[in-house]
C-alpha positions in Angstrom: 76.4 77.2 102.2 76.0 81.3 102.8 74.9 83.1 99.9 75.4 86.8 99.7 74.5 87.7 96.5 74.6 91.5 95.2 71.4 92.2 93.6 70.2 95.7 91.6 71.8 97.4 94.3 74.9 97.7 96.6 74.7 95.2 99.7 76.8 95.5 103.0 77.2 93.5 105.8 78.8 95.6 108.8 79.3 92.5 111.5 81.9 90.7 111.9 81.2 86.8 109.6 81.9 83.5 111.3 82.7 80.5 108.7 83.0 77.0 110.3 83.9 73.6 109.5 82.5 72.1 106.1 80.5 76.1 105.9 81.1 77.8 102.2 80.6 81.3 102.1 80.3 83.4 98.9 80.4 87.1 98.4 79.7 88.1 94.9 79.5 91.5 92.8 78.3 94.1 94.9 78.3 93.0 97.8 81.0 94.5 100.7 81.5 93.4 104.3 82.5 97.4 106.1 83.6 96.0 109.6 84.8 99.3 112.0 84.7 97.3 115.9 87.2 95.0 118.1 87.5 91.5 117.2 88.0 89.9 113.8 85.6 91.3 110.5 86.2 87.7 109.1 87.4 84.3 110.7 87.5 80.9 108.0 88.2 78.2 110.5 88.8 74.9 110.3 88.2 71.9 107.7 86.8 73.0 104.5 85.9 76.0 106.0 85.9 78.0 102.7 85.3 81.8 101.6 84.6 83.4 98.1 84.6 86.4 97.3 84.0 87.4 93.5 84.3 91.4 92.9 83.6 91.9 96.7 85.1 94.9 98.8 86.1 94.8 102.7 87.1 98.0 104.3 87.8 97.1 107.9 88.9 99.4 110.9 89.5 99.2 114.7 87.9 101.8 117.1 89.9 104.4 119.0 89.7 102.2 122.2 90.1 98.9 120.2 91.9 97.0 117.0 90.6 95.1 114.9 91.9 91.6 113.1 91.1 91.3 108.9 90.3 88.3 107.2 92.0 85.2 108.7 92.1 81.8 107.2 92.9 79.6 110.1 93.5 75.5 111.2 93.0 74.9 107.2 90.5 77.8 106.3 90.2 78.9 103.0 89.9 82.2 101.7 89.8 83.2 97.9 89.7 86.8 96.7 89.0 87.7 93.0 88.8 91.2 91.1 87.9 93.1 94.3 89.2 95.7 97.3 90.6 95.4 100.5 90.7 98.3 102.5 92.4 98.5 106.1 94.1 102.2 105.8 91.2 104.1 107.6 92.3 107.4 109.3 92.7 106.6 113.4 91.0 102.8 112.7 93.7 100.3 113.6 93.9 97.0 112.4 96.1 94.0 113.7 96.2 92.0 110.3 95.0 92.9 106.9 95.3 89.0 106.2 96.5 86.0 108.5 96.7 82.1 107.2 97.5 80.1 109.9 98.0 76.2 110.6 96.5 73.1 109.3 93.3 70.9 109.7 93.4 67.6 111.2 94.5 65.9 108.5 97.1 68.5 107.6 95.5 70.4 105.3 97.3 74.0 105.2 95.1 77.4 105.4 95.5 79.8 102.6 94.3 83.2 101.5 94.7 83.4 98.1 93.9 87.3 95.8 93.7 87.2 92.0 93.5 90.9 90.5 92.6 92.8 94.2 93.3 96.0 95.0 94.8 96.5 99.0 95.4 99.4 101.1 96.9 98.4 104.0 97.7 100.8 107.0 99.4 100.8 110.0 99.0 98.2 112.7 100.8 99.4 115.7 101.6 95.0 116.1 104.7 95.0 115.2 103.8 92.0 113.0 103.4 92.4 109.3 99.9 93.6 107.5 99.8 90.2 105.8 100.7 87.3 107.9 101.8 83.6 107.3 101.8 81.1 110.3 102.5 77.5 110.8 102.2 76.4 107.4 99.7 78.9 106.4 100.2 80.7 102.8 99.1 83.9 101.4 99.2 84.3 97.8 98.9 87.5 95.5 98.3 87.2 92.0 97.8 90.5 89.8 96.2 93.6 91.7 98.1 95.8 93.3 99.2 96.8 97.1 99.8 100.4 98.6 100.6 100.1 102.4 102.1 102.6 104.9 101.1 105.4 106.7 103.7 108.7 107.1 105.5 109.1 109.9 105.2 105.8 111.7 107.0 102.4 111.4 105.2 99.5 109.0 106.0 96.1 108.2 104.1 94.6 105.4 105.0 90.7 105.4 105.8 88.1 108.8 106.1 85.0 107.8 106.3 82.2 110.8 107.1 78.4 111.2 108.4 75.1 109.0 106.2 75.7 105.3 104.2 79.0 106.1 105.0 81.8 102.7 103.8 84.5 101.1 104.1 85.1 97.3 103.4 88.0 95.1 103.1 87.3 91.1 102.4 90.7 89.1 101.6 92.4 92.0 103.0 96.5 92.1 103.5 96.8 96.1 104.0 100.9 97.0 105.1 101.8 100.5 104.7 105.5 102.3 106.7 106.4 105.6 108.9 104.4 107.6 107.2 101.2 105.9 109.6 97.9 105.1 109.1 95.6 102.5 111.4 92.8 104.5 109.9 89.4 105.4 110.2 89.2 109.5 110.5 85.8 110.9 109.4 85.9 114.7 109.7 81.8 115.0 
């Protein structure tokens, strides 16, 4: 179990977090993970490989020479968001995936990403994929909060969704697009 606890003041993690197999990680008020670099800011891998993040902020960005990869639930990771900020809409900082779930455990157990009440700005990804990515069986669910995504003057897809039981949902959740964004659900399977 990983604690990062927010104390009197701010605290903020700038490398990229690692959470294995049967490793819990929690993120609570205060405390923000600011990942600018190549490589993923935040991989949740495998069985009961769990994140929590209670009034937490990421602002993630690539490099001009790099992209980077957002939070990623993967082979039955689990990431849960709550009352916080995602930010991936930095000026010249690419970024592959604002979120990815993707696949199952051993024993079938699906990843998922799941956001109560956060707050996204999602920019463009140059991928071709969507900001926010479901994969062989992987779900991403949004529940409150709100999403702006775009940037002007270049394409953006927001949602791909890919293989038998992967899905994205959005409950209460005001999605605003700028430029040659698209809403549309791509399936690329």
């Amino acid at each position: 179990l990983w604690v990062f606890a927010g104390a009197a003041h701010a605290t903020q993690y700038t490398s990229s977090q690692y959470v294995g197999e049967g490793e819990t990680l929690l993120m609570s008020r205060g405390v923000s993970l600011v990942y600018v670099g190549p490589g993923v800011a935040l991989r949740v891998n495998g069985a009961n490989a769990v994140m929590i993040g209670r009034q937490s902020s990421f602002q993630i960005g690539g490099t001009p020479t790099s992209i980077a990869g957002g939070l990623r639930a993967l082979n039955g990771g689990r990431i849960e968001l709550e009352q916080g900020t995602l930010v991936t809409n930095q000026t010249g900082q690419r970024v592959y995936d604002s979120l990815l779930a993707q696949g199952k455990d051993g024993a079938g157990v699906t990843s998922k990403i799941r956001l109560s009440d956060v707050d996204i700005s999602a920019g463009y990804n140059q991928s071709g994929h969507g900001a926010f990515e479901a994969r062989e069986g992987g779900s991403v669910h949004f529940t409150g909060g709100r999403i702006s995504a775009g940037k002007r003057d270049d394409f953006f897809g927001l949602f791909t969704v890919n293989g038998a039981d992967s899905e994205i949902r959005a409950v209460r959740t005001p999605i605003s697009l700028v430029g040659n964004s698209g809403l549309g659900v791509g399936d690329r399977g």
